[in-house]
C-alpha positions as CSV (number, residue, x, y, z in Angstrom):
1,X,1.3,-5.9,-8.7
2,X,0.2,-3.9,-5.7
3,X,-1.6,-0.7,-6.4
4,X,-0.5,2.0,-4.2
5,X,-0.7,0.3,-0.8
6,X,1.4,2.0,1.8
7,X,3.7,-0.1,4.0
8,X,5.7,1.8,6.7
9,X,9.4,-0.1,6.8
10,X,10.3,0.1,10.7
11,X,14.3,-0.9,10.7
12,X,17.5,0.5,12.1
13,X,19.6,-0.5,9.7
14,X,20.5,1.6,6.9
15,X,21.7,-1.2,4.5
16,X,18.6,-3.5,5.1
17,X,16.2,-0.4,4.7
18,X,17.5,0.4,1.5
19,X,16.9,-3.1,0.6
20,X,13.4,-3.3,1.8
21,X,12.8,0.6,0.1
22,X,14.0,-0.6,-3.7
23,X,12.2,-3.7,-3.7
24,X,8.9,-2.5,-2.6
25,X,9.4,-0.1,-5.0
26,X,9.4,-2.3,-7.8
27,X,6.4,-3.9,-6.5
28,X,4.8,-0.7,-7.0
29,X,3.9,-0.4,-3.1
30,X,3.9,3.3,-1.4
31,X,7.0,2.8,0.9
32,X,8.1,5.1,4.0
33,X,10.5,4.1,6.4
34,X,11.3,5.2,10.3
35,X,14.6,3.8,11.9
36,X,13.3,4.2,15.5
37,X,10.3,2.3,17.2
38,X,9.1,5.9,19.2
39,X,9.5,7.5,16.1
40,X,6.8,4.8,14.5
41,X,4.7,4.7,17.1
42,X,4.3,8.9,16.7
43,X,4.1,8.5,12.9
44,X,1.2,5.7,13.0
45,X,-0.8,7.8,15.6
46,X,-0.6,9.9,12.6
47,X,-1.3,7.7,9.9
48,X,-2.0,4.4,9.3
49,X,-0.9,3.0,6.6
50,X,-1.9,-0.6,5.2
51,X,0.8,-2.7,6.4
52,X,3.9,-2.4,8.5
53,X,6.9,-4.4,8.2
54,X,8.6,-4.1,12.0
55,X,11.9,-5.1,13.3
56,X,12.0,-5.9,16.9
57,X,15.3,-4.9,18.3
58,X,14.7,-0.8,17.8
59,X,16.2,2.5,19.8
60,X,13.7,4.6,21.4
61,X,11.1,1.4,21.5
62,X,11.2,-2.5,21.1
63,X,9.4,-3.6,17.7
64,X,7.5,-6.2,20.0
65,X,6.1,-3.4,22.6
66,X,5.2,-1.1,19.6
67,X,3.4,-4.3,18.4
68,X,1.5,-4.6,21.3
69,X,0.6,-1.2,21.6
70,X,-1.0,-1.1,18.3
71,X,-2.9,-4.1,18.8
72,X,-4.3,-2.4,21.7
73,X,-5.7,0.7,20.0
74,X,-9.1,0.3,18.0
75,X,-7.7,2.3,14.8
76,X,-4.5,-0.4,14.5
77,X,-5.9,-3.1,15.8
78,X,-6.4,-5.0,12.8
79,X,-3.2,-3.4,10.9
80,X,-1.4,-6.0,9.0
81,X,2.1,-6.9,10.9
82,X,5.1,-8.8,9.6
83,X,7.6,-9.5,12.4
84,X,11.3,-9.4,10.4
85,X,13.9,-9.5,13.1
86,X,17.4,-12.0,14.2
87,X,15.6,-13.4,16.9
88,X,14.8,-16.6,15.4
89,X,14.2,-18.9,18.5
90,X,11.2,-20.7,18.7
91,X,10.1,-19.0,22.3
92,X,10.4,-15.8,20.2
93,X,8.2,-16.7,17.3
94,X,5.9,-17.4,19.5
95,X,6.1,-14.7,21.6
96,X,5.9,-12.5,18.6
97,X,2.9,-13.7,17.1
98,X,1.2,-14.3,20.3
99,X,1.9,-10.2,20.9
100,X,0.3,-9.7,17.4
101,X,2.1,-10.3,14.4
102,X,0.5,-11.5,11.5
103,X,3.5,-13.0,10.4
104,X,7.2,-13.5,11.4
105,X,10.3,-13.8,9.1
106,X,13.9,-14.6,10.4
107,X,17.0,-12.6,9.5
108,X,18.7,-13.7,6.8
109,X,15.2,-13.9,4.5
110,X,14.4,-14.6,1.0
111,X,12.9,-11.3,-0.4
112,X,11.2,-13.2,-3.0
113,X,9.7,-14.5,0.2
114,X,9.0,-11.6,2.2
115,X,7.3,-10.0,-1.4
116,X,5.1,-13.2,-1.4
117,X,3.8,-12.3,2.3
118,X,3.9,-8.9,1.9
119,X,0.9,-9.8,-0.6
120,X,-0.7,-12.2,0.9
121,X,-1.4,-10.1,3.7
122,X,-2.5,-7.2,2.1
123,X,-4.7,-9.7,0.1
124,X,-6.4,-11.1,2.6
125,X,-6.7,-7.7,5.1
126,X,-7.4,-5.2,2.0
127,X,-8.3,-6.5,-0.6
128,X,-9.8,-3.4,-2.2
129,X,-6.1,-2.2,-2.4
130,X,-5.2,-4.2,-4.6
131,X,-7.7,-4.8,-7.0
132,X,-7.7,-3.5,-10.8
133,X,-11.2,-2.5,-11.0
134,X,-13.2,-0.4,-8.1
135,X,-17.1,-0.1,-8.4
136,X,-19.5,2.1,-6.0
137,X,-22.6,1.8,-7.2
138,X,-22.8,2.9,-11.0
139,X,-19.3,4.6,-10.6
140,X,-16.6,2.1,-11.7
141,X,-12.7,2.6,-11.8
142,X,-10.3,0.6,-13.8
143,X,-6.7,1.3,-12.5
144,X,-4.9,-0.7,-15.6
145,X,-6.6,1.2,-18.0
146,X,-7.2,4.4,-15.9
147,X,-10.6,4.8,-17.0
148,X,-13.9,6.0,-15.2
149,X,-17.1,5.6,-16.2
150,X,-20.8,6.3,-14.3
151,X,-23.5,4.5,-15.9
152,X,-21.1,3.3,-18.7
153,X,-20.8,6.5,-19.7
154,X,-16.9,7.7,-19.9
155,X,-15.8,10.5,-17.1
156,X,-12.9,12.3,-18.2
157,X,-10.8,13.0,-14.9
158,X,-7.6,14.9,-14.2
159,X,-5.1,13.7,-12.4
160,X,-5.9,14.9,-8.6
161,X,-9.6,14.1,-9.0
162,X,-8.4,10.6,-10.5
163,X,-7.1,10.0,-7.5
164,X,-9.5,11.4,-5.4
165,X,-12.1,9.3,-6.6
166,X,-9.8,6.4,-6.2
167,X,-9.4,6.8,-2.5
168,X,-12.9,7.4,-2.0
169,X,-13.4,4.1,-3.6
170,X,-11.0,2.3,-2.0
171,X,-12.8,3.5,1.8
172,X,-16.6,3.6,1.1
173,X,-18.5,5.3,3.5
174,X,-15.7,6.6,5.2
175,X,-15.4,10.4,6.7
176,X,-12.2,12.1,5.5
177,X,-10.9,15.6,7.0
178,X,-9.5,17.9,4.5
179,X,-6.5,17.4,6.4
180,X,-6.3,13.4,6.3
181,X,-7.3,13.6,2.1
182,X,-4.1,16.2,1.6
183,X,-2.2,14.1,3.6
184,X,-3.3,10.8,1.8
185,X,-4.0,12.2,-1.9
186,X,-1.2,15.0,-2.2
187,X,1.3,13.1,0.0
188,X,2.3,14.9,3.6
189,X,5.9,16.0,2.4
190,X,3.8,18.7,0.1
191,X,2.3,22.2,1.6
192,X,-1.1,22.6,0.2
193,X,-3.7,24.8,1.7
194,X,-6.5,22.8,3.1
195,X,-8.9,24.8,0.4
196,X,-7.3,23.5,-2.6
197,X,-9.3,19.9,-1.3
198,X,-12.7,22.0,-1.7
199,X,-11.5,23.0,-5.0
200,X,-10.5,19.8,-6.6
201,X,-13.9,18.0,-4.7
202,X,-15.3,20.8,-6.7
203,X,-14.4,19.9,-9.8
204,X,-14.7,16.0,-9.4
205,X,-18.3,16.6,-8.3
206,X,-19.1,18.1,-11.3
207,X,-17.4,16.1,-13.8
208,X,-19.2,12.8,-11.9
209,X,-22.6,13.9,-12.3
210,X,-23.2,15.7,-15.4
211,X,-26.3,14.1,-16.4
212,X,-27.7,15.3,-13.2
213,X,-27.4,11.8,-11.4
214,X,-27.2,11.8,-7.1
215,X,-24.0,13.3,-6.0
216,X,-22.3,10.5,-4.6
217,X,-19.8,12.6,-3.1
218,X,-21.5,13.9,0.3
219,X,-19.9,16.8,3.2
220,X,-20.6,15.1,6.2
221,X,-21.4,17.9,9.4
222,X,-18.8,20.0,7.8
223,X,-16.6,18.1,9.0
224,X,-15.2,16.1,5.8
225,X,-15.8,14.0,2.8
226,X,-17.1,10.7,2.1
227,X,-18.3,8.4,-0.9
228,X,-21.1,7.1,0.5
229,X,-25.3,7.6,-0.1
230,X,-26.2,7.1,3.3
231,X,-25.2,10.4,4.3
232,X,-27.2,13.7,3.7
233,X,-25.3,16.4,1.9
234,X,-24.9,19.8,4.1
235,X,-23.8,22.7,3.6
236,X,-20.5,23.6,5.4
């Protein structure tokens, strides 16, 4: 099963979303949907999530010029794409995958089949999303058992530093604003003030390294977080 991967659904058609929205579900993915291709193209400017599933026939902007327009900027350009529109002439697949879709899937579709893709992409383009067990140096993470330990020595975590410390691990060495953790940790439908991220990095700092080991968790400039020991701690 997926662990929390986000896929943005990109369809105008209500019947088909709903489809697409309980079945991902099930799979366990992170699932958010946009019925307009201008609406998408704002929203992924935004955020990127892990994979997009993309109709091509949209209001507002074609699925195929949104397509090429993410394959064109440097944050999207190796975002996972599934193509899942009518247009099921050969021309059209080619013209689709040739634009930059990673895969293409013909209206009517098997959703056993689509699921099956869904995976295999996600596999292949992140496969740290799906694992069961993340390790950063002596910190390791095991999502079926939700246990952390740090030089196999348990860490007792709450909830919101849980999954802090699993985003960090799932993007090593990656600067996060306070802004992009709220809207990734806490989800972006829920006001939080950007202090309560200080707070909870606080407390996970803390429970990580009470033997006195490195802090793995470093403020880069200021600017934001990352799990990384490359980085020199400052103060903000």
């Amino acid at each position: 099963m997926a662990v929390n991967a986000r896929i943005l659904v990109v369809e105008d058609e209500e019947a088909l979303t709903t489809l697409l929205r309980y079945n991902l579900d099930a799979e366990g993915y992170d699932v958010e949907t946009v019925a307009r291709g201008d609406d998408a193209d704002t929203r992924l400017k935004e955020r990127v999530p892990d994979l997009v599933v993309l109709d091509w026939m949209l209001p507002g902007l074609s699925g195929i010029e949104l397509c090429r327009r993410l394959r064109a900027r440097p944050e999207t350009k190796a975002l996972p794409i599934i193509m899942l529109t009518a247009r099921g002439e050969e021309s059209e697949r080619v013209r689709g995958l040739a634009t930059g879709a990673d895969d293409y899937i013909v209206k009517p579709f098997s959703v056993p089949e689509l699921l099956a893709r869904v995976k295999g992409l996600l596999r292949r383009a992140a496969p740290e999303r799906l694992a069961t067990v993340l390790a950063f140096g002596d910190i390791e993470l095991d999502r079926d058992k939700r246990r952390v330990v740090r030089s196999s020595r348990p860490i007792d975590l709450g909830p919101t530093e849980y999954r802090l410390l699993e985003f960090f691990l799932e993007h090593p060495g990656r600067v996060f604003s306070r802004e992009q953790l709220l809207d990734s940790v806490w989800g972006r439908d829920i006001y939080i003030d950007e202090r309560t991220v200080d707070v909870h990095i606080g407390r996970l700092r803390k429970l990580l390294n009470p033997a006195g080991e490195p802090d793995p968790i470093r403020t880069v400039r200021g600017a934001g977080y990352a799990l990384d020991d490359r980085f020199d701690k400052a103060a903000e």
